[in-house]
C-alpha positions, -999 to +999 in steps of 0.1 A: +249-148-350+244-143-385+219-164-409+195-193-405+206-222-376+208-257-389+210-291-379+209-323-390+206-342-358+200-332-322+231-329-308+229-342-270+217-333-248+200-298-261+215-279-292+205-246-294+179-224-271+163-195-281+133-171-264+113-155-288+102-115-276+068-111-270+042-095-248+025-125-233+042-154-239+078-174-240+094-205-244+127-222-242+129-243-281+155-263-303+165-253-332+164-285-345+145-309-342+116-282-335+101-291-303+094-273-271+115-276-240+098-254-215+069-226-213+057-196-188+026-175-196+020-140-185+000-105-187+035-087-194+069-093-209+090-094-175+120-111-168+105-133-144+086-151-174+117-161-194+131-172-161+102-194-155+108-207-192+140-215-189+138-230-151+108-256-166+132-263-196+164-273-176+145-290-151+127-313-177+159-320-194+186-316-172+211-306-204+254-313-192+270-275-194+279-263-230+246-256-243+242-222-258+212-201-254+202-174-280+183-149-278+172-107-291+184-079-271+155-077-251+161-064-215+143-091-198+174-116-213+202-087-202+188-083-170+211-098-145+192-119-132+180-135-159+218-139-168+228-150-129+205-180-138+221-185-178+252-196-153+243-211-126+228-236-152+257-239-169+253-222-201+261-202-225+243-165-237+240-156-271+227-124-285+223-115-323+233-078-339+208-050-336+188-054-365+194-093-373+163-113-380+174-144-378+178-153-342+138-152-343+132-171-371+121-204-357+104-193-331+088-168-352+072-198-374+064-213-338+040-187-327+024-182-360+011-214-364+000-213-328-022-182-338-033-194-369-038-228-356-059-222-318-057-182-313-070-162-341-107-153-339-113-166-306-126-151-274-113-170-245-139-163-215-111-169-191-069-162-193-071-201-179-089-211-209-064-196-228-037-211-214-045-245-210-053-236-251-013-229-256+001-256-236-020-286-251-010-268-285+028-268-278+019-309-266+005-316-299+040-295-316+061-317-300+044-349-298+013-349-323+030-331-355+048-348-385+075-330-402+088-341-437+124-334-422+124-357-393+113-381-417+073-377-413+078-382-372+070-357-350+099-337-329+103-362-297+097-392-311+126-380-338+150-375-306+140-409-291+151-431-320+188-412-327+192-412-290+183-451-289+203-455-318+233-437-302+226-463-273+228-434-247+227-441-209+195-421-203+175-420-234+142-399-242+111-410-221+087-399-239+062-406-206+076-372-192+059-350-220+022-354-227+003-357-260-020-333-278-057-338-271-080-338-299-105-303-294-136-323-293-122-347-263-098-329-245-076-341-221-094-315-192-128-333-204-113-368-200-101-355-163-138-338-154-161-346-174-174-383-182-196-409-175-192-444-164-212-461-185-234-487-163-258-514-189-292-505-182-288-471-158-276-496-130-243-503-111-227-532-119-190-547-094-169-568-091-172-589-062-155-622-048-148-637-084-186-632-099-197-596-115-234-586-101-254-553-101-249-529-069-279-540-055-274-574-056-239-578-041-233-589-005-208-582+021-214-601+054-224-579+082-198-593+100-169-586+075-137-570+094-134-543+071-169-532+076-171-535+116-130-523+119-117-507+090-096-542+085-085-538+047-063-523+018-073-505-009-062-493-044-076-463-066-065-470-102-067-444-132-085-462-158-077-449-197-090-462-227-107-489-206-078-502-193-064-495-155-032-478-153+005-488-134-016-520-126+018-537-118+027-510-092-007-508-074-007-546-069+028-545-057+022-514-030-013-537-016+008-570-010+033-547+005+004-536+029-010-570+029+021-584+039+027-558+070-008-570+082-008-607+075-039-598+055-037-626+022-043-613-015-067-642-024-059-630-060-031-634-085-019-601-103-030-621-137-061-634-120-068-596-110-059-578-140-086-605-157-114-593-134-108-558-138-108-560-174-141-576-171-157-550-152-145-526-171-157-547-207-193-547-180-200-514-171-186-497-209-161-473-183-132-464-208-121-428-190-124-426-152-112-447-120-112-485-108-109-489-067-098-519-052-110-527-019-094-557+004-110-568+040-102-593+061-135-608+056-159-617+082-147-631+120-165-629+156-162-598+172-129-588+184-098-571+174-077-599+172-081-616+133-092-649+137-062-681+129-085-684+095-099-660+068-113-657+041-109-627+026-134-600+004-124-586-026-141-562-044-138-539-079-157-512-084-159-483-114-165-442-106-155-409-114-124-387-113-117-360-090-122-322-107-089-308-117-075-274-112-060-252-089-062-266-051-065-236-023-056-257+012-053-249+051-028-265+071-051-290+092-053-281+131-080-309+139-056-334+135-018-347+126-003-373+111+015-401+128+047-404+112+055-433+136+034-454+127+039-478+099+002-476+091+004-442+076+027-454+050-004-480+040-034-474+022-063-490+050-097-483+051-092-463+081-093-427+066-105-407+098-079-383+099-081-374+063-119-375+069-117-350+097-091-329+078-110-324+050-143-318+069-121-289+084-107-274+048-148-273+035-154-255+066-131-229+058-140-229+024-109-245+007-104-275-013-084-296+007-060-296+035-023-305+045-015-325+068+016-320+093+035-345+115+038-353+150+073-329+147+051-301+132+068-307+098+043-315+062+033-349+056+009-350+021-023-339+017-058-361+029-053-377-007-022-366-023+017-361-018+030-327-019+058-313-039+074-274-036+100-258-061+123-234-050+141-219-083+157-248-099+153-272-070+121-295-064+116-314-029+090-335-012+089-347+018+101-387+022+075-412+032+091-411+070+073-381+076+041-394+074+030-397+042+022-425+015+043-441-010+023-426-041+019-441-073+022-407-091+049-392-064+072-424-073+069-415-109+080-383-108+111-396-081+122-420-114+117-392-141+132-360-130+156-345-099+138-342-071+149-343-038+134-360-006+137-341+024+117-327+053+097-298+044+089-269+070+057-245+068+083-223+060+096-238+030+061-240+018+056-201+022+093-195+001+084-217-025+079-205-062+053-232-068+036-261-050+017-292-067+000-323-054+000-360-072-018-390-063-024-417-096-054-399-107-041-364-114-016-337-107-031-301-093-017-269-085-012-258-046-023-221-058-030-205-016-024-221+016-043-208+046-055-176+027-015-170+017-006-173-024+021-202-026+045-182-052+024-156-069-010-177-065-011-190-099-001-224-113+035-228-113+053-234-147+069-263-136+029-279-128+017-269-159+051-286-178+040-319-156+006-323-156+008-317-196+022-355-199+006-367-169+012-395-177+017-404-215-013-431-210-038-407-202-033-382-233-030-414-259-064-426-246-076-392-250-061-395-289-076-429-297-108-434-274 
């Protein structure tokens, strides 16, 4: 290759690729428009980190064959298995003359400003610091920066409009890539650290059509989802004060209300009006919104009564801490793939109860559940997913576990394939992550055993970096 690439539009579905050398770092990147397609981080320049980079990039864009990768004559690119995975993907390797510059040129500009810009004169306390540093930096290249070439629009939203203009069957989502978070909210703070803000230091809820203060509000003793566990209920992520996927959450509890005969007194507009005004109530603009459905009260009994009259009640909290999850595989329980109730989210959350009580006791952060046929469910509060190379499964929702909000976006915005997952596919996996509709977290150990080589996967950190687009633009604008 011999002088400076150029491009005046991005050809579909990827143009050029190129790896820049480098001791601690790579990434797959057009040559035009300038935005990054995929990342790995590392202590040393091995093959297996432009591997990762590459795997992240094809997976996230799924480019047809044709595509031509560039790169130095580093080793890591010659090896052969870097080059075994250059074709099994489909394309093409490029390598510049000894002694030609410009294969590095772009890339070169790349990491530069990424020095300049977030690295140079800081001391990181922790190589996590300093990673989740580079990837919301490459977010904001590719999302967040203007360039007077594209136009004064930044690299993805550039592709979006010429592939909408060239009225393509799949065009850009821009929901699968995340946004850069300002440094003095970040999008980590907006996951761990806030408060829900509650007028005069007390709780106020939503409850029955009428907001009141914690202390005030009143569920009848005799409510069935207090004496039985008779009820639905939905955990929303709420971003700048608004509750996210509302549409799919009220769809998945008439679903459940429906397989019980248990009535939504509520209509979604009616709904999406009262949780608006608790959130306007308590001032809660980053956090969560749970939804919780009984049956209402009855006589004693486990037969519901002919008549209800159902409780419905909306309260604000916090959100889980994010981060790498270390798990055991739960022996104090299973779950029920039989049953249609574990596809339902019901009060009744014993066995995730006991499971986790087991995981604290062995000094983990959560636990997996298995099946009745010994094969993985989800997690006590999240579906699990495993990559192997360039394939990504989890297991389907007839093994046990629940139709997540978060697992069904993923399902509509990249390959991923539903099968039944063994313990043993779990221990050959390269990575492992979990997703519920508040976050998306590494599976770093599982029963004292690394899950790949115990750090978070590439593919994880590529994910959870636009997860979802609503949560980094409320981090933006709140």
């Amino acid at each position: 290759m011999s002088g400076e690439p150029t491009s005046t539009k991005p050809s579909p579905p990827w143009p050029a690729l190129s790896l820049p050398a480098g001791d601690w770092k790579g990434s797959v990147r057009r040559s035009q428009p300038a935005g990054c397609l995929g990342w790995a981080l590392g202590e040393r320049m091995m093959r297996q980190l432009v591997i990762d980079a590459l795997t992240v990039a094809w997976f996230r864009c799924r480019p047809a064959e044709g595509v031509i990768f560039h790169s130095d004559q580093g080793s890591q690119y010659a090896s052969s298995d870097f080059q075994a995975l250059l074709r099994r993907y489909g394309i093409r390797g490029s390598m510049s003359r000894r002694g030609n510059c410009w294969d590095n040129a772009v890339t070169g500009t790349l990491f530069g400003s990424l020095k300049v810009e977030r690295l140079h004169g800081v001391r990181f306390d922790t190589r996590r610091r300093a990673k989740d540093e580079v990837i919301d930096w490459i977010g904001f290249c590719n999302h967040r920066r203007m360039h007077s070439t594209l136009g004064y629009t930044s690299p993805m939203a550039f592709e979006e409009t010429w592939r909408r203009q060239q009225s393509m069957l799949a065009p850009y989502n821009p929901e699968r890539y995340g946004r850069r978070r300002t440094r003095a909210r970040s999008i980590n703070t907006c996951y761990t650290q806030f408060m829900v803000s509650c007028r005069g230091g007390r709780m106020t809820v939503w409850l029955n059509g009428t907001l009141a203060e914690g202390g005030a509000a009143r569920i009848d003793p005799a409510d069935r989802g207090f004496t039985l566990g008779d009820g639905l209920f939905e955990t929303l992520r709420v971003a700048a004060g608004a509750p996210l996927h509302l549409d799919r959450h009220l769809a998945r509890l008439r679903a459940g209300g429906e397989l019980l005969d248990l009535a939504v007194p509520w209509t979604d507009t009616a709904l999406g009006a009262a949780m608006a005004a608790l959130l306007a109530a308590t001032g809660c603009r980053t956090g969560s919104l749970r939804l919780t459905l009984t049956r209402g009260p009855a006589a004693r009994g486990v037969l519901p009564p002919a008549v209800t009259t159902p409780s419905l009640l909306l309260t604000c909290g916090g959100l889980p801490p994010d981060g790498p999850v270390r798990a055991v595989v739960a022996t104090v329980t299973r779950r029920n793939e039989h049953s249609p109730l574990s596809r339902l989210k019901t009060l009744n959350y014993l066995d995730a109860i006991l499971a986790r009580q087991e995981a604290a006791r062995r000094g983990t952060d959560d636990a997996l559940l298995l099946n009745t046929a010994g094969r993985l469910a989800e997690a006590t509060a999240a579906n699990l997913f495993v990559r192997h190379g360039d394939r990504v499964a989890t297991p389907p929702v007839e093994e046990g576990g629940l139709p997540g909000i978060g697992r069904a976006l993923i399902l509509e915005r990249h390959a991923v394939e539903e099968r039944p997952l063994t313990l043993d596919d779990l221990a050959r996996a390269d990575e492992a992550f979990l997703t519920n509709s508040l976050g998306l977290r590494p599976l770093v150990a599982v029963d004292g055993r690394p899950v790949g080589d115990g750090q978070p996967g590439p593919l994880a950190a590529a994910l959870a970096l636009g997860w979802p687009k609503e949560i980094a633009d409320a981090a933006i604008n709140d």
